[in-house]
N, C-alpha and C positions, 0 to 999 in steps of 0.2 A: 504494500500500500504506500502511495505517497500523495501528498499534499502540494498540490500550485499552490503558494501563498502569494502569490501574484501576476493576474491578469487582470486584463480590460476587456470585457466581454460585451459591453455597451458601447465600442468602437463598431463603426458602422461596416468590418473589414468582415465580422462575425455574424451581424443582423438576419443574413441571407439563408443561414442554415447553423443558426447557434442549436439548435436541436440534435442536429448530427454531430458538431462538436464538442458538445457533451457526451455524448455516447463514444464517441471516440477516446475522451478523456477516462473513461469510465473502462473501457476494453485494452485500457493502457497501463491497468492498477491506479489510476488518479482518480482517489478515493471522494477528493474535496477540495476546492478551490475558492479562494478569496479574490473574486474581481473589486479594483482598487478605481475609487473616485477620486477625479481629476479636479472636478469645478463642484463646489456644494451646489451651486443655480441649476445644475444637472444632476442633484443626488436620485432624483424620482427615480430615473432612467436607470440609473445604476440598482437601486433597491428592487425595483421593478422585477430584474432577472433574478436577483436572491431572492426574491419569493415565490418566483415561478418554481427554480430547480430545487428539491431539499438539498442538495449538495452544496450549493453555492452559498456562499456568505461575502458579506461587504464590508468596506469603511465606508466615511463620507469627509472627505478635507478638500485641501485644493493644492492643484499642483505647484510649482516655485513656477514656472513661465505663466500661470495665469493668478499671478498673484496679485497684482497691480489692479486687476477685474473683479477682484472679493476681499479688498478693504472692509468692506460693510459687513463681513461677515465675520460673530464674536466668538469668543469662547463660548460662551453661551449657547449660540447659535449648536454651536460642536457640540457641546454637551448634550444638549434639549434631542436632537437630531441620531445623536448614537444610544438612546434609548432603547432603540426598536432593536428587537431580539437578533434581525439580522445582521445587525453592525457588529462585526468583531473589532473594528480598529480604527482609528484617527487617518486623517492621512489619502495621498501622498503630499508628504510637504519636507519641503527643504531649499537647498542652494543647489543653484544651475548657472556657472561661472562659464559653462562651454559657450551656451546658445545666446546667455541675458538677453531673455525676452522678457524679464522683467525686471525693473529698477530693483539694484540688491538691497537698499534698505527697503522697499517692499517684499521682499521674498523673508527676509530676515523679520520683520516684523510678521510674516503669517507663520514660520514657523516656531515664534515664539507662542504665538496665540497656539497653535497648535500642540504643543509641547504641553502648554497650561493644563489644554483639555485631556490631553492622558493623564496629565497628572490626578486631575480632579477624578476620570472616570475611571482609571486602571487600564484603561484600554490602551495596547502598543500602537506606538506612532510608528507608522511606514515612510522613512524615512529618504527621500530621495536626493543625491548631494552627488554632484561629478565641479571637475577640477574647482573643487571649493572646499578642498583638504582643512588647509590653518582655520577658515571660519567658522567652517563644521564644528571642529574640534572644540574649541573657543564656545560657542554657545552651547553644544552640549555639558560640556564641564560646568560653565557658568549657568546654566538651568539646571542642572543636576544638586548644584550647591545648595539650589531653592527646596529640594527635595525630588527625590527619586521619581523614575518615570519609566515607564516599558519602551523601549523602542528596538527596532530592527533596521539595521543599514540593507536597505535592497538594492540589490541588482550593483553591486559590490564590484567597483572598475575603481577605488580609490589606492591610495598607498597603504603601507604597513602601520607607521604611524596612526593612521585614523581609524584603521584596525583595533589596534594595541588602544586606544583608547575609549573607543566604542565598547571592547571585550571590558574593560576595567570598569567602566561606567556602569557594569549588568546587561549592556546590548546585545544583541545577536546581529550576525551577518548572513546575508542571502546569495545564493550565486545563480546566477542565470544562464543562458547557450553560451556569453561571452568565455565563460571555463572553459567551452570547450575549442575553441579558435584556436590555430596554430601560435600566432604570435600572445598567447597568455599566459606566456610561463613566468613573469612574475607574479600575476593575479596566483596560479597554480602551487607555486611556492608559499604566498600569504596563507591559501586555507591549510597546505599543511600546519602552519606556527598555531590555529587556532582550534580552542578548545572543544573535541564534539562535543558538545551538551550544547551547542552555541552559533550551529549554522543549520540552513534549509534553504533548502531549493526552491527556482521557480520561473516561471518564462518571463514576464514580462510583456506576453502576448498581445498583440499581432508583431509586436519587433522582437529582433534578437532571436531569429530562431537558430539552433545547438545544430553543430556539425552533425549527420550528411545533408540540414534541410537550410545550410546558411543559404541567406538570400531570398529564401521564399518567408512565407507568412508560415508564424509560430503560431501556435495552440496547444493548449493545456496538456496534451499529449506526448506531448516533446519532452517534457519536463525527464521523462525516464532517460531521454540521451543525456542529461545536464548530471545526472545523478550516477552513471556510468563512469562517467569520468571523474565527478568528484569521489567516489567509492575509489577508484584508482590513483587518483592523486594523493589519497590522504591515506592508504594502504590496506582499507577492508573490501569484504565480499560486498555485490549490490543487496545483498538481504539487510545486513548492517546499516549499510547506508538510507535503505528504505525506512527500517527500525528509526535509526538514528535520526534523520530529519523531519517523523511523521511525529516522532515522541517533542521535539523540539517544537515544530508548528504547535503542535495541542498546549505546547507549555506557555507561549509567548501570546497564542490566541487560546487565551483560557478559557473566552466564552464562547468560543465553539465547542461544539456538542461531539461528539465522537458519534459518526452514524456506522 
């Protein structure tokens, strides 16, 4: 059994035959999946399919590029919002130093708002942060100082350091297809140094799909090549691995239910 802890399944790439791609997911060992909200002003659409599928489960946050577009939206807002049974998690929020399509003190301002609301709800923040290493770092420590928080570094393309600090902090890291790309063997080196109790898989669907399907469109299904590899980079059998990161998802999304 394994666990996507992250996709987007309310991406319009999926709309056409999200029925089939659940069954696929399902004939794949992908027991359960967490499709991840982008824009709260879009959460319906997201909840929508976690309550179609039992398998599916959601956050509701917003992403660091559309950050600048839900100012208005509070803690509060997050909090009131991730009541409903199908929200396992905050998020996605964080820093996106690649693309800045959003003013960084707007991104840094929602994911402090966002940060609040794990804290308040218990709920892990899905954490999304590319070349924005030092600031990551920096505001995780300095909200952490305020008090503890659940969060998951996903879809894991940063350095060691932010690694090493995210692991200190209580967080866990996610790996996606990027593990399995030829040129990622220093990403492949990071997950050996880290703790298993403390990583899990997952696509990041429809992008990023895992070696033999790079370049095409990922789905929940993939996730079994991303877990192959990580089972071999870090030296156990895929049985392990599957143990290891289905035990870790259930730990970090405590409020999902084991089906």
């Amino acid at each position: 059994m394994l666990i996507d802890t992250h996709c987007h399944l309310d991406f319009p790439d999926f709309e056409p035959e999200r029925d089939a791609i659940i069954e696929r997911a399902r004939d794949a060992g992908v027991s359960q999946m967490v499709t991840i909200s982008t824009r709260v002003k879009r959460f319906e659409t997201t909840l929508a399919i976690a309550e179609k599928y039992p398998n599916v489960f959601c956050s509701v946050g917003t992403h660091p590029h559309n950050a600048d577009e839900e100012l208005d939206i509070t803690t509060e807002d997050l909090v009131r919002l991730s009541a409903h049974p199908k929200v396992v998690a905050i998020g996605e929020a964080g820093l996106d130093y690649f693309y800045d399509n959003a003013p960084r003190e707007a991104q840094a301002e929602g994911l402090r708002r966002h940060i609040a609301a794990a804290r308040q709800t218990g709920l892990p923040l899905v954490i999304h942060s590319r070349s924005a290493d030092e600031d990551m770092a920096t505001i995780l420590t300095e909200e952490s100082g305020k008090g503890a928080f659940p969060f998951l570094l996903h879809c894991f393309s940063s350095g060691q350091e932010l690694a090493r600090v995210g692991v200190e902090l209580g967080g866990y890291v996610s790996f996606s297809g990027i593990l399995t790309f030829p040129k990622s063997e220093e990403l492949r080196d990071i997950a050996k140094t880290l703790p298993r109790d403390r990583i899990v898989v997952e696509t990041d669907a429809p992008y990023l799909a895992p070696r033999p399907f790079r370049g095409k469109r990922n789905e929940p299904a993939y996730v079994a090549h991303t877990a192959d590899v990580l089972a071999e980079t870090i030296g156990v059998s895929r049985a392990e691995i599957d143990d290891i990161t289905t035990e870790n998802a259930f730990r970090i999304f405590s409020k999902m239910p084991r089906l």
